[in-house]
C-alpha positions in Angstrom: 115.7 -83.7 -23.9 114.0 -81.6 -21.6 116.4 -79.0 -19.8 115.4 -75.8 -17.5 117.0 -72.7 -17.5 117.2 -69.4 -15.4 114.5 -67.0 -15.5 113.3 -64.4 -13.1 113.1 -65.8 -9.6 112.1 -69.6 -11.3 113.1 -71.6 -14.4 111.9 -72.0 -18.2 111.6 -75.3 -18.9 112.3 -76.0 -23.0 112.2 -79.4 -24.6 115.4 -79.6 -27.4 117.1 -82.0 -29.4 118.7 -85.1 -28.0 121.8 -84.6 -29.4 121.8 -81.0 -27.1 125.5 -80.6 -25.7 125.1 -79.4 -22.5 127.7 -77.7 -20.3 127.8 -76.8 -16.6 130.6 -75.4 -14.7 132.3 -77.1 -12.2 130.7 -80.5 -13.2 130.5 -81.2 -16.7 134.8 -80.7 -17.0 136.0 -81.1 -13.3 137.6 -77.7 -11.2 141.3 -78.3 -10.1 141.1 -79.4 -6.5 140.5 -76.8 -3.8 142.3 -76.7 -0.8 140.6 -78.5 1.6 139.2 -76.1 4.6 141.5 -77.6 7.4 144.5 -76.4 5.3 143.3 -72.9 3.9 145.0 -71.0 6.8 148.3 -72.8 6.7 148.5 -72.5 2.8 147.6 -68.3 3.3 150.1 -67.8 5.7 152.4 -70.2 4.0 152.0 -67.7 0.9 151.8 -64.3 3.2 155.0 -65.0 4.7 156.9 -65.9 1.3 155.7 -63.5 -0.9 156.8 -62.9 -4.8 159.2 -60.7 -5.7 159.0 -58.0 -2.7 159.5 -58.6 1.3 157.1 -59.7 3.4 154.5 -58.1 5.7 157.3 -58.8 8.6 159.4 -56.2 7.1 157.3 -53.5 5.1 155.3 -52.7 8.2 156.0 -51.4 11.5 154.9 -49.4 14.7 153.6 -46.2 13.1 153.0 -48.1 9.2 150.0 -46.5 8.2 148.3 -49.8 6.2 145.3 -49.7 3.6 143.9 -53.2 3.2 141.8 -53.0 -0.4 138.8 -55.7 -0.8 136.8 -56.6 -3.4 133.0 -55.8 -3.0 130.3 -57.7 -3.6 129.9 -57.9 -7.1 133.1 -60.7 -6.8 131.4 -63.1 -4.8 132.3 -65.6 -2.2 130.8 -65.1 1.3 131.0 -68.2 2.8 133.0 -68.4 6.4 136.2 -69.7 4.4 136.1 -66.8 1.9 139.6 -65.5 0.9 138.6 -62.0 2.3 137.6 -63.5 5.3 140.4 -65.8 6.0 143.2 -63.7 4.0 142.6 -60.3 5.9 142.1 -62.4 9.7 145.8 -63.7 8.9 147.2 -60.2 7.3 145.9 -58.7 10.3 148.2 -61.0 12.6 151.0 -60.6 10.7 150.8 -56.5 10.7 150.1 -57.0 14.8 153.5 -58.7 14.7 154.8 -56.4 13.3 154.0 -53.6 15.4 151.2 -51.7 13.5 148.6 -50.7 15.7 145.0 -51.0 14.7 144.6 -47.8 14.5 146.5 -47.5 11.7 144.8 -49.6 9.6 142.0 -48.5 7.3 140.1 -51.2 5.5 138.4 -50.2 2.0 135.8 -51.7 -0.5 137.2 -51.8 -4.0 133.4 -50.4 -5.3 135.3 -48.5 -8.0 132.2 -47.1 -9.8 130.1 -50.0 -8.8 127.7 -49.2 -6.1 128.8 -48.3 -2.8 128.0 -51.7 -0.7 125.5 -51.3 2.0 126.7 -52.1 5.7 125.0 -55.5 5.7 126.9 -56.1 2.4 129.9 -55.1 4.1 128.9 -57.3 7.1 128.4 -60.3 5.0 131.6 -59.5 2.8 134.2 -59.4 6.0 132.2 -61.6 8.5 131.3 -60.8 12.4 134.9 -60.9 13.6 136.3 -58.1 11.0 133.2 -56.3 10.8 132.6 -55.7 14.2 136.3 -55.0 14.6 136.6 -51.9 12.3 133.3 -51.5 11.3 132.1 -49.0 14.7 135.5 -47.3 14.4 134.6 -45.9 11.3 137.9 -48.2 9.8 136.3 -49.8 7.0 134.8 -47.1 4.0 133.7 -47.7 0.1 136.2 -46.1 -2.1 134.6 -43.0 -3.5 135.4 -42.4 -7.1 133.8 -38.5 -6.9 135.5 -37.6 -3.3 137.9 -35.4 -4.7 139.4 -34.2 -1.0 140.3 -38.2 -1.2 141.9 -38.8 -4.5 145.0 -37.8 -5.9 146.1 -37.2 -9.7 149.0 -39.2 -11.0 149.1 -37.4 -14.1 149.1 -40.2 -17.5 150.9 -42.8 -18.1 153.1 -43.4 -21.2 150.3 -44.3 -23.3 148.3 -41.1 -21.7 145.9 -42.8 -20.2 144.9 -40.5 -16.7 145.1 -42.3 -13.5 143.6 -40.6 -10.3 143.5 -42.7 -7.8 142.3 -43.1 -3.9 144.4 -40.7 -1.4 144.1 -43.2 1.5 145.9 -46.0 -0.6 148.6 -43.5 -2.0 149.5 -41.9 1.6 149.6 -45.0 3.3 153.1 -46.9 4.1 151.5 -50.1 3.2 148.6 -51.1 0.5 147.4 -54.5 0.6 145.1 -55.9 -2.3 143.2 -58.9 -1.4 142.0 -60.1 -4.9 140.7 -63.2 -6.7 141.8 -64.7 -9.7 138.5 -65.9 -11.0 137.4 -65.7 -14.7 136.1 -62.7 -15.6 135.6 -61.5 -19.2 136.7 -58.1 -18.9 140.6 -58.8 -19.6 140.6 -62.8 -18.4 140.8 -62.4 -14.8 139.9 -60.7 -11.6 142.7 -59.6 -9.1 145.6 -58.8 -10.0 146.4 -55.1 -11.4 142.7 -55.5 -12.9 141.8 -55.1 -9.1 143.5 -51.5 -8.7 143.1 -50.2 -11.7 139.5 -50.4 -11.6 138.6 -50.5 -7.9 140.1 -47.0 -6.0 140.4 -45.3 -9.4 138.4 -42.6 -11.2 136.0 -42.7 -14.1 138.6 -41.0 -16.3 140.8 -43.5 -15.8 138.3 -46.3 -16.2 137.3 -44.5 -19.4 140.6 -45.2 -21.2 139.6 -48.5 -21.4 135.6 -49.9 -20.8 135.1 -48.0 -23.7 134.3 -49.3 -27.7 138.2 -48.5 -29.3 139.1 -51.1 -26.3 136.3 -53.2 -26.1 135.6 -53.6 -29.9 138.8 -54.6 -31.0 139.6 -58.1 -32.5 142.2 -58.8 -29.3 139.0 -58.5 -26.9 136.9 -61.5 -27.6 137.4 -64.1 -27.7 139.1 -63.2 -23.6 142.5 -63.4 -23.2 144.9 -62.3 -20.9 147.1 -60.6 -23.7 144.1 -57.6 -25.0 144.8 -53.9 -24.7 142.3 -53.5 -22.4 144.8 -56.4 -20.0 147.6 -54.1 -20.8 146.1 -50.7 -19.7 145.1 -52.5 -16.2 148.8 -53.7 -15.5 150.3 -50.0 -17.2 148.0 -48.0 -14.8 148.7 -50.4 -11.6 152.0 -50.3 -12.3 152.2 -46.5 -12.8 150.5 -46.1 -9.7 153.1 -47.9 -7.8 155.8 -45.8 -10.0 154.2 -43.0 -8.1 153.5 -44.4 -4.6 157.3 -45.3 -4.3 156.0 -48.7 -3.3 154.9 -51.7 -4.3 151.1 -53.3 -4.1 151.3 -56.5 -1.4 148.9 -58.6 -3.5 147.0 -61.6 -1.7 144.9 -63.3 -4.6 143.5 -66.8 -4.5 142.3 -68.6 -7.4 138.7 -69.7 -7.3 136.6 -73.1 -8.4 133.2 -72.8 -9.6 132.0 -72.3 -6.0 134.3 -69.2 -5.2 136.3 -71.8 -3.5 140.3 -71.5 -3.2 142.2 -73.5 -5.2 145.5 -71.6 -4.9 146.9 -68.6 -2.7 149.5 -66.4 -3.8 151.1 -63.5 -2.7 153.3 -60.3 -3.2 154.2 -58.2 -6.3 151.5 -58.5 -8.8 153.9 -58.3 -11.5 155.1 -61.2 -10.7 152.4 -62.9 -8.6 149.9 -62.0 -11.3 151.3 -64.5 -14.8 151.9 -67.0 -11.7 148.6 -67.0 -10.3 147.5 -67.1 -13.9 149.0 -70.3 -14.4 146.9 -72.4 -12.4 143.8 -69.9 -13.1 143.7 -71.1 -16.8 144.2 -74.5 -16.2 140.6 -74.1 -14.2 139.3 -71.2 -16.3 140.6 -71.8 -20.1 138.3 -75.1 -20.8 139.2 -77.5 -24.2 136.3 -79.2 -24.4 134.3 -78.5 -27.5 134.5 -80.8 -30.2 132.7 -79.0 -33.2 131.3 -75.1 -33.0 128.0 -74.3 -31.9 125.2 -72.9 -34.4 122.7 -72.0 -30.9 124.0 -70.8 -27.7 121.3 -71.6 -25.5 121.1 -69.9 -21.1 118.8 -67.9 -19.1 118.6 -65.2 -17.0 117.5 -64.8 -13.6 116.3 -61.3 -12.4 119.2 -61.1 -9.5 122.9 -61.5 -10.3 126.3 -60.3 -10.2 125.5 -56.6 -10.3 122.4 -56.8 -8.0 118.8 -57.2 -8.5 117.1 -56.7 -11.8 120.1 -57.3 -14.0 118.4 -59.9 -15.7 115.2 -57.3 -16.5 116.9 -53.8 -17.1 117.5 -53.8 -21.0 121.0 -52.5 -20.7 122.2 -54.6 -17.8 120.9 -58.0 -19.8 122.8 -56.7 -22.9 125.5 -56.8 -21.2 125.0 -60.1 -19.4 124.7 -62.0 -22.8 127.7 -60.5 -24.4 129.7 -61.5 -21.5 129.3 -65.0 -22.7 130.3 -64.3 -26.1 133.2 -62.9 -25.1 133.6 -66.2 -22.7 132.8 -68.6 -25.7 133.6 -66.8 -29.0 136.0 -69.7 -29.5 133.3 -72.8 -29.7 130.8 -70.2 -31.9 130.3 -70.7 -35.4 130.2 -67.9 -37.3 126.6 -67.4 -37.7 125.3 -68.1 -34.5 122.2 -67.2 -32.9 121.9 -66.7 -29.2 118.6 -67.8 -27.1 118.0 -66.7 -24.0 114.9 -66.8 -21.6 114.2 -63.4 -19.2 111.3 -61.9 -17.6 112.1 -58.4 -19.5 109.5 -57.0 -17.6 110.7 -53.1 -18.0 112.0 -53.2 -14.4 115.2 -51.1 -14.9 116.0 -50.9 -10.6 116.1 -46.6 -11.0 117.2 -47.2 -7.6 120.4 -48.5 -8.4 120.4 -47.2 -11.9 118.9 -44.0 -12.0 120.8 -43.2 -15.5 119.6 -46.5 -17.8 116.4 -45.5 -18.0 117.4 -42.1 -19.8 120.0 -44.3 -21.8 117.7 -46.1 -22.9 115.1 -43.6 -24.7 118.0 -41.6 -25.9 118.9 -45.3 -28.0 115.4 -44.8 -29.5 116.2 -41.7 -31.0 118.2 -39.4 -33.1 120.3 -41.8 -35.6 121.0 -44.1 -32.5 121.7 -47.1 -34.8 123.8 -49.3 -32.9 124.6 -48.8 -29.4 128.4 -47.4 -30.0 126.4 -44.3 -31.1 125.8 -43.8 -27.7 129.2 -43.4 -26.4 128.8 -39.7 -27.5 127.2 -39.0 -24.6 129.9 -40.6 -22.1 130.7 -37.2 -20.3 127.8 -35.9 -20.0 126.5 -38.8 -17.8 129.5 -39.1 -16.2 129.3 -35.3 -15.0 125.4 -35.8 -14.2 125.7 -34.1 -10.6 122.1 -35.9 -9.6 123.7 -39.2 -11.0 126.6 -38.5 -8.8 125.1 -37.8 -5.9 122.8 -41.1 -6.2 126.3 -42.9 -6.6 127.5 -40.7 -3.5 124.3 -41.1 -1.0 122.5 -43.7 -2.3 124.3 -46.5 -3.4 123.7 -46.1 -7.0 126.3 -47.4 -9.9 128.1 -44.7 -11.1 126.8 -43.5 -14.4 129.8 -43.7 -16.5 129.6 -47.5 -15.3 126.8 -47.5 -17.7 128.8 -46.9 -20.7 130.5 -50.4 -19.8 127.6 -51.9 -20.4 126.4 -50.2 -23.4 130.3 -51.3 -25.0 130.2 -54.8 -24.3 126.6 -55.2 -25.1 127.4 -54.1 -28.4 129.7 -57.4 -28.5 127.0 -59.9 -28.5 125.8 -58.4 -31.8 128.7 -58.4 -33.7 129.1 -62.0 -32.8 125.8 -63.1 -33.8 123.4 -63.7 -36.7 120.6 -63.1 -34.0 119.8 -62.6 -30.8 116.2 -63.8 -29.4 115.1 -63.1 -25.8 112.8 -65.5 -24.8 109.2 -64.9 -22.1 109.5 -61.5 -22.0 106.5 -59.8 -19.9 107.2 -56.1 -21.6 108.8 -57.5 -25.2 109.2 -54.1 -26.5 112.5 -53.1 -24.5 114.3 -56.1 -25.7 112.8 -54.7 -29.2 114.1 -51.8 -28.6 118.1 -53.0 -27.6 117.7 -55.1 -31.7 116.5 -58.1 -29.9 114.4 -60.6 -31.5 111.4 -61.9 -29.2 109.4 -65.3 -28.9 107.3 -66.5 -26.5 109.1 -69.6 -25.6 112.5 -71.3 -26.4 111.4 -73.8 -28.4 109.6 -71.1 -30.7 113.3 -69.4 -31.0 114.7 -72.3 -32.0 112.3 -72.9 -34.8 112.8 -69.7 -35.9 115.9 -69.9 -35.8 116.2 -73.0 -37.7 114.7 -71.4 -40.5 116.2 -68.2 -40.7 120.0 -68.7 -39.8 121.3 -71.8 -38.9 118.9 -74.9 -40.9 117.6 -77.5 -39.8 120.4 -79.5 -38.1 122.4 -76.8 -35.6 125.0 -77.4 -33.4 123.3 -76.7 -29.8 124.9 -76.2 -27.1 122.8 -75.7 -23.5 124.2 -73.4 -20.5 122.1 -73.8 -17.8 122.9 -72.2 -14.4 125.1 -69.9 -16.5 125.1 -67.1 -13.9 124.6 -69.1 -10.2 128.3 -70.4 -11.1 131.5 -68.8 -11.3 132.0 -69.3 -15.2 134.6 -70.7 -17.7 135.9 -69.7 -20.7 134.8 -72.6 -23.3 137.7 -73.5 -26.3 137.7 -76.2 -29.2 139.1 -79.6 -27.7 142.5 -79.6 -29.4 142.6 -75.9 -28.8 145.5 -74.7 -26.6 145.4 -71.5 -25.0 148.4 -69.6 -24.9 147.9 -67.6 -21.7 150.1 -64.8 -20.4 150.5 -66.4 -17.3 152.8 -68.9 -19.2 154.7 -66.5 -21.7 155.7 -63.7 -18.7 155.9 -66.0 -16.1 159.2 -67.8 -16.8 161.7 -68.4 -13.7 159.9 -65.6 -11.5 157.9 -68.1 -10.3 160.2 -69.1 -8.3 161.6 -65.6 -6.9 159.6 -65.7 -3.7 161.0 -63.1 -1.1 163.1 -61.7 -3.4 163.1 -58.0 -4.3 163.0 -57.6 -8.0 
C-alpha cells in the first residue's frame, strides 16, 4: 500500500506492506461526541455555575475581588471561534460582572511557564477580537514570567521537598481561575488540571523536580498514565500552592476530540474536578485497539508543530517529538522495535527560539557524552545562562532549562527501541549525531530493518498525520486501562457546589 507521511512543509510518500495497520486519530476509532456548537455555552455555564467541590464564581468574587484568569498558550492548541478559552473566559467574565468585580480588577495571564512568551498576534489569535481588544490595550493580559523575580513568590517545598515558586499576581489575587484542557498529553496523561499550574506560573526550580531523568526514566513513566510520580508531583505542588494561597484554584477544563473540539466541560476544585474530567478523557484518550504488538512504528515529521517552527529539523526538539510517541504507544510495541520516521533534518535549529540547543548539541558530541542523560549535568548552568534568560525575557525564546525536558524524554525513545532511523534528511549528520540511524527513504529503513532487528515478516503499524491531530494513547485490544480518574474519583463526582 502506498501511504504518505509528514515531512517538512510536504509529504514522503513510501510504498509498504499490504498487511500495514494503519491508525489515525479521530477516524480510525471514533472521538466521543462533542458538544455540538449551539450548546457549548449552555453546557459552560451549566458547569461554571455548579462547580465541584468549592462555590461558585457568584460567591468567591465580589466588588473589589481582585481575579487572575490563567490560560493556556499556544503550544495547547485550539483557536477556532468555539475554543474553550474563547467561550469559557467570555462566560467567566459575565459571571464575575455579576458579581460585582470591576474590570479593572481582572488580570488575564498566559500560562507560557518556560515555553516562549507568546507574541501579541498569538495572544490575539489565542483569546479572539472581543477579549483581546478588551484587555489587551489596558495592558490586562501579560505572559507569566518564570525569571521576574519582583513577580514571583517562594512557597518554600513541599513534603516531598520539591521547591515551588510560583507567580505573585495569581498568589495575591482573591480569585485564580485556570482555564485548562484535558487533552492527552504524554507528560503525566493529561493537560489541565494541576498539570496546568504546576507547570505554567511556576519556576524552573520547581519544574526541575520533575522534567528531569529520576522522573522521566522511571518504569511508571511510559507507558503514560495518570498514576506516574511525575502525575503526583503536579497535583502535590498545585495543591501546596493552594495550601499557601488560602484558596482554592476555580478550574474550567474541557475535554478535547482530535480537533481540540469540546467534548465535556467541567468545573471547580481540581482535586476533584480533575479524576472526573479524567473519566471521560480516557474513554477518548486511552485507545484498545491493537490486536498484536508492532515490530515498526512508522510517522513523519513536519518542520512546524506544537512547540513552533522547526521542531521537526532541530535535533533535540525531533528527539523529543519521537519519544513522545513511545511514551503514547509503549503498550502496542514489541519489545524490539524499530522506529521510522521521515524529516527534513536539515540542521535548522530556530536559534531564534532556541538560542541554547545549538550549544547542547556540540557539548553531546563531546567529553564522554554517551547517552543524552549525561547531559543533565549541565542543567544549572543553562538554566542560569543570563543571555539565555534574557532571550526568554525579550525575545520570546524557550527558557533554557526547557531544554533539558527535551533532552529527558528524548532519551525515552532509545530505551524503547532496537533502532531508531530518520528518514530524507538534507544534513544526515545531526540525526547521526543524537544515535540516529539514517536512510534515504522509508522503504530503505524498512529493509534495513528487516534484516537487522525485526526479520522478514514485522508487525507494521503506520501513523500518519501523527502531529496535525490531537493524539491518543494506543493499548492492546483486551487491554483495560485503569486510569486515576476511576480509582480517586468515587462519589465526588457527584459533590458539585459542595465545599469539601
Amino acid at each position: 500500500m502506498k501511504l504518505s507521511f509528514e515531512y517538512g512543509a510536504g509529504l514522503m510518500a513510501a510504498e509498504l506492506p499490504d498487511n500495514t495497520d494503519v491508525f489515525i486519530p479521530g477516524e480510525t476509532v471514533a472521538d466521543p461526541p462533542c458538544i455540538p456548537e449551539d450548546q457549548l455555552v449552555e453546557k459552560n455555564l451549566e458547569s461554571i455555575r455548579n462547580p465541584m467541590g468549592m462555590e461558585p464564581l457568584s460567591k468567591l468574587a465580589h466588588k473589589g475581588s481582585k481575579v487572575t484568569i490563567i490560560f493556556p498558550d499556544r503550544v495547547k492548541g485550539g483557536e477556532q471561534p468555539t475554543s474553550h478559552r474563547k467561550i469559557s473566559i467570555k462566560l467567566i467574565l459575565k459571571e464575575l460582572y455579576g458579581a460585582g468585580v470591576e474590570k479593572k480588577d481582572i488580570l488575564l495571564i498566559c500560562s507560557n511557564g518556560l515555553h516562549r512568551k507568546n507574541t501579541e498576534t498569538e495572544i490575539h489569535n489565542i483569546l479572539g477580537d472581543e477579549l483581546f481588544h478588551e484587555f489587551w490595550h489596558t495592558h490586562q493580559i501579560i505572559n507569566h514570567d518564570s525569571e521576574d523575580y519582583e513577580h514571583l513568590v517562594d512557597l518554600g517545598t513541599t513534603d516531598r521537598g520539591d521547591p515551588v515558586l510560583m507567580n505573585k499576581y495569581v498568589y495575591d489575587s482573591d480569585v485564580a481561575i485556570l482555564i485548562g484542557h484535558t487533552q492527552g498529553n504524554p507528560y503525566g496523561g493529561y493537560s489541565g488540571g494541576y498539570k496546568h499550574c504546576a507547570t505554567g506560573i511556576t519556576h524552573w526550580r520547581s519544574i526541575a523536580s520533575h522534567h528531569v531523568p529520576e522522573v522521566m526514566h522511571r518504569k511508571d513513566f511510559t507507558p503514560v498514565s495518570g498514576t506516574s510520580l511525575m502525575r503526583t508531583k503536579f497535583d502535590e505542588i498545585g495543591q501546596y500552592m493552594e495550601k499557601c494561597m488560602g484558596k482554592k484554584f476555580f478550574c474550567c477544563d474541557a475535554v478535547l476530540d482530535t480537533r481540540s473540539r469540546q467534548i465535556e466541560i467541567n468545573s471547580g476544585y481540581a482535586k476533584v474536578m480533575q479524576p472526573h474530567s479524567w473519566i471521560t478523557a480516557d474513554k477518548r484518550t486511552y485507545v484498545p485497539w491493537a490486536e498484536k504488538k508492532y515490530d515498526v512504528m512508522i510517522f513523519g515529521m513536519p518542520q512546524f508543530f506544537h512547540y513552533g517552527e522547526g521542531m521537526g529539523t532541530n535535533p533535540i526538539m525531533l528527539m523529543q517529538a519521537i519519544s513522545a510517541q513511545v511514551i503514547r504507544h509503549k503498550r502496542i510495541m514489541s519489545d524490539n522495535c524499530v522506529i521510522i520516521c521521515s524529516s527534513l533534518c536539515n540542521g535548522y535549529f530556530h536559534d531564534e527560539l532556541w538560542p541554547y540547543t545549538r550549544e547542547m548539541y556540540e557539548m553531546f558530541q563531546h567529553d564522554f557524552m554517551n547517552t543524552l542523560p549525561d547531559m543533565n549535568r549541565y542543567g544549572e548552568y543553562f538554566a542560569t545562562n543570563e543571555e539565555y534568560i534574557r532571550k526568554y525575557r525579550y525575545c520570546n525564546a524557550f527558557h533554557p532549562f526547557h531544554g533539558f525536558s527535551m533532552i529527558s524524554c528524548g532519551h525515552i525513545a532509545e530505551m524503547n527501541t532496537s533502532a531508531i532511523y530518520l528518514c530524507g534528511a538534507q544534513e544526515p549528520g545531526y540525526a547521526r549525531g543524537m544515535g540516529l540511524k539514517t536512510r534515504a527513504t522509508i522503504e530503505e529503513a524498512l529493509a534495513d530493518a528487516r534484516k537487522k532487528f525485526v526479520g522478514q515478516n514485522p508487525n507494521i503499524l503506520a501513523l500518519p498525520q501523527t502531529f496535525k491531530l490531537g493524539a491518543v494513547h494506543l493499548m492492546m485490544k483486551d487491554e483495560a486501562y485503569e486510569g486515576k480518574g476511576q480509582e480517586d474519583c468515587g462519589c465526588a463526582c457527584h459533590m458539585h457546589g459542595k465545599l469539601m
